[in-house]
C-alpha positions, -999 to +999 in steps of 0.1 A: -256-147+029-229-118+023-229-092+053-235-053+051-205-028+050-206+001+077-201+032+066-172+045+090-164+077+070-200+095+075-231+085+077-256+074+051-276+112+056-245+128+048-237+138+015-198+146+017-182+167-009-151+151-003-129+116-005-118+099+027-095+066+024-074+045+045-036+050+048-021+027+025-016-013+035+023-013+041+012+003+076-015+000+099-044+027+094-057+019+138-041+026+169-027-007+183-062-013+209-089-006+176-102+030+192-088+054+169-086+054+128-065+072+108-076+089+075-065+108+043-097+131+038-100+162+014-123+179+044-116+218+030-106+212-001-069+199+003-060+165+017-050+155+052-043+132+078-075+132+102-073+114+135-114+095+143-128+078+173-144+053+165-164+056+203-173+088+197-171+099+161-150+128+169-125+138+141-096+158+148-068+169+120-031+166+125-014+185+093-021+213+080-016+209+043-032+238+023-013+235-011-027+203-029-014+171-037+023+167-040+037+150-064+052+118-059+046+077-071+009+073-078-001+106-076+017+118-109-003+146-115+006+167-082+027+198-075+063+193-079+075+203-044+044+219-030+016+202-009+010+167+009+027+137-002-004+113+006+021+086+000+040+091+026+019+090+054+025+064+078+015+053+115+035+045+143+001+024+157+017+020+191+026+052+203+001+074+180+023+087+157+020+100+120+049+104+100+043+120+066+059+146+042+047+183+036+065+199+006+100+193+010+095+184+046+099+155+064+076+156+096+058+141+128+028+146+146+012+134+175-022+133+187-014+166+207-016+184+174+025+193+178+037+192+139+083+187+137+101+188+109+129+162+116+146+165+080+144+174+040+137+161+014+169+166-009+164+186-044+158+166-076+147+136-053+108+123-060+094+100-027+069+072-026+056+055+007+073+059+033+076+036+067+083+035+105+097+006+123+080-014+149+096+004+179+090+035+167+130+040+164+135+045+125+119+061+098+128+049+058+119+072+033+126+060-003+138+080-028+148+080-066+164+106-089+138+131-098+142+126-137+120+090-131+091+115-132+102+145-149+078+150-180+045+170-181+015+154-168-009+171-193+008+167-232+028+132-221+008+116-193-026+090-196-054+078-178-070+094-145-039+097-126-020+109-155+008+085-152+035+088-178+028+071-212+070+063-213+085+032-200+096+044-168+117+014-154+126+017-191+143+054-185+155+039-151+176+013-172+188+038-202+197+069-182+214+049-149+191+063-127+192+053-086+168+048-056+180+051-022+173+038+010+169+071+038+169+059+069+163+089+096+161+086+136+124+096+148+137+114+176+163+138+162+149+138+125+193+126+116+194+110+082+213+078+102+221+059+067+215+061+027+212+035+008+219+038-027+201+008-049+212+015-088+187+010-116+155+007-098+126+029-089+118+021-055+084+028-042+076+002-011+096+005+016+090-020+049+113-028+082+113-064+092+081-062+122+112-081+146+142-065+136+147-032+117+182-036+102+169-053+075+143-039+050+120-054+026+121-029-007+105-033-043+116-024-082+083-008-093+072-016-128+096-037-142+098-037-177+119-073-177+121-099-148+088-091-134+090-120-113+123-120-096+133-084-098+096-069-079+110-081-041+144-077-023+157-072+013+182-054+026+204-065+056+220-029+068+244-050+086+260-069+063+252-039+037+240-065+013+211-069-013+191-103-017+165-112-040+130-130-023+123-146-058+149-162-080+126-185-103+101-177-127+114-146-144+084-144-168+055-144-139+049-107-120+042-103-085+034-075-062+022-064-031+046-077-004+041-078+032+056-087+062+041-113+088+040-100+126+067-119+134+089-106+108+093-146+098+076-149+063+065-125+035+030-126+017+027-116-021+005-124-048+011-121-091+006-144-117+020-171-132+034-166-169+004-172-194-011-186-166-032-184-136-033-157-108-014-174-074-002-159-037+025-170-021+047-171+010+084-165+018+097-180+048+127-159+062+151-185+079+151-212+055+143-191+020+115-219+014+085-206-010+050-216-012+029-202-039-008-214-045-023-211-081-059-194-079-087-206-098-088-201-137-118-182-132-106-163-106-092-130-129-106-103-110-073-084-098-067-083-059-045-074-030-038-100-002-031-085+032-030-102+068-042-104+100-018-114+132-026-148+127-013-147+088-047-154+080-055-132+048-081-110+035-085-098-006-108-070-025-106-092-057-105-126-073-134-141-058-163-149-079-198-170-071-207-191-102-226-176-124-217-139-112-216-115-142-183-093-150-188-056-147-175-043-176-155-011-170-121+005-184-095+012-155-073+034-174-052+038-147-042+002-143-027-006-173+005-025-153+023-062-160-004-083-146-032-093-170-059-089-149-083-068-147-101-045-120-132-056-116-133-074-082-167-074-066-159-092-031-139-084+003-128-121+015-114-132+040-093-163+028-078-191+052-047-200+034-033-242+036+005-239+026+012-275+028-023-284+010-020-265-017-050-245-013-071-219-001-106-212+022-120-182+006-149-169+032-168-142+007-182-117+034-196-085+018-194-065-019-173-034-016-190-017-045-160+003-052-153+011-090-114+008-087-112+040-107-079+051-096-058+046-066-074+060-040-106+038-050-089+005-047-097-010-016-070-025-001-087-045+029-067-045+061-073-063+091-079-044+123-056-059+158-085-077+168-089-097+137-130-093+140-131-065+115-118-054+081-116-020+070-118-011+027-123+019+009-148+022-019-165+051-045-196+034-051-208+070-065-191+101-067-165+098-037-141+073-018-150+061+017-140+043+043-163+010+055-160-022+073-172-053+073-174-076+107-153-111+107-166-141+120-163-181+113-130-206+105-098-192+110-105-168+139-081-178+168 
């Protein structure tokens, strides 16, 4: 029998006029002991990064962003320049510290309320998510030429998010346009390297959890080469580039994330014409494992994991029998053929060396996947007993979890 979802973002008498979501998957959305959860809500009418315990239900905001959405990768339809980049938010889970970017600022805050600007933004740059390194030291903010997303939303963009109907990676390749790596010192807010990566769009942005000189970066979109151009590192110390994937240019794959340990990298795609798979990267020895899902399995999902590298999904899993909701994501029109329809959070108990995979079905998330902010990217809380989703089942995205038990708890 499936469990019940919590409602963490309210309560079921509440009728909130607002969306509340986690902070995206590349970083941790709970302080490192599980008592205090960090959220994107639109409490007032513009969005910002609330602080809740989770003892108490106390909520407390941190920014004060009163001038929209800015805009930035995924949100494609914000103000150029103007409001808060809900991209870039990221935690620094150990010491309490969100890092995030308010117009063409780069800031901190704490949970003392004590908002610094460390740096700008450059003109004619556009941002994307941004990341802090496990000891707090380094910030990397990606970057590409503002020209990547320089068209007007309303006459030349599609779907809900309003995401340009041109090839982007397309315009990338044509007009030799560059990301770059900015990497800035927490403390002092210095801009402490830039690295410039030509002809890709970079959006994902992750130091290695063990050692912060190398980072794990992504072309978005890619218009050829899905599967060997999504995932590269970048070793600051020997300044050099390295692809994760070298085989199977046809397939796609996404979604890459680091183990603890900073030894292996998850990701999931799909196989040319062919089935939906994850797969692991071990670091020291360049090995791969990838495990083909089910045929059946087409319901699009992310893979994230716990400290254990066990994983957890929002998609894929189906029960026999289980009927396909039938609904048009027109914002999710990418590489992968799948579509966003995924009814289940999982956990899953990956077997590398077998070849297979545990899937543990434990709740529906009842999210619509209407947009970004209503896929619900499952993530793991420290403890491992608890996963945390967002979902709009109705008019609004919230925040629920769903408690773990069973094989592959350690």
């Amino acid at each position: 029998m499936l469990a019940d979802r919590i409602l963490v973002s309210g309560s079921p008498e509440q009728t909130d006029g607002w969306d509340v979501q986690l902070l995206y998957f590349t970083c941790p959305s709970l302080s490192s002991d599980d008592r205090r959860l960090y959220l994107i809500s639109a409490k007032g009418g513009h969005p910002n990064v609330y602080v809740r315990d989770l003892e108490t239900g106390e909520e407390t905001r941190l920014t004060d962003n009163r001038a929209g959405i800015l805009k930035s990768y995924v949100y494609f339809d914000g103000t150029p320049g103007k409001g808060l980049g809900k991209a870039s938010v990221c935690l620094d889970c150990q010491r309490d510290i969100i890092y995030y970017i308010q117009d063409d600022d780069i800031c901190k805050v704490g949970l003392d309320g004590r908002i610094q600007v460390l740096n700008h933004v450059p003109d004619g740059r556009m941002t994307a998510f941004t990341h802090v390194s496990a000891d707090g030291r380094l910030l990397c903010v990606p970057m590409t030429d503002g020209r990547i997303l320089d068209y007007d939303p309303d006459t030349e963009g599609s779907g809900l998010d309003k995401r340009p109907i041109y090839n982007i990676d397309g315009r990338v390749q044509q007009e030799k346009l560059n990301s770059y790596l900015c990497v800035y010192d927490t403390a002092t807010g210095e801009l402490l390297y830039q690295k410039t990566v030509p002809l890709c769009w970079i959006t994902h942005v992750q130091f290695n959890p063990a050692d912060s000189e190398i980072i794990m970066f992504n072309h978005e979109w890619p218009s050829f080469d899905c599967g060997i151009r999504r995932i590269w590192l970048y070793d600051h110390r020997k300044d050099s580039l390295m692809r994760v994937r070298t085989e199977g240019a046809a397939d796609w794959v996404c979604h890459e994330m680091w183990s603890d340990d900073g030894g292996t990298i998850i990701y999931h795609g799909g196989y040319a014409d062919g089935p939906a798979m994850v797969g692991k990267y071990d670091l020291a020895t360049a090995r791969r494992w990838e495990i083909a899902l089910p045929d059946e399995y087409t319901a699009y999902g992310h893979f994230t994991m716990d400290h254990d590298q066990n994983l957890c999904c929002d998609g894929y899993f189906r029960f026999p029998g289980d009927e396909r909701i039938v609904r048009e994501n027109s914002t999710d029109n990418g590489p992968d053929p799948h579509k966003k329809d995924g009814e289940y959070i999982s956990r899953v108990i990956p077997h590398w060396e077998e070849g297979r995979l545990e899937w543990i079905p434990l709740c529906k998330h009842r999210s619509d996947w209407l947009g970004q902010d209503a896929h619900p990217h499952p993530v793991y809380n420290h403890a491992g007993d608890a996963i945390y989703f967002n979902s709009r089942d109705g008019r609004y995205v919230k925040v629920y979890k769903v408690n773990v038990s069973g094989p592959g708890r350690s």
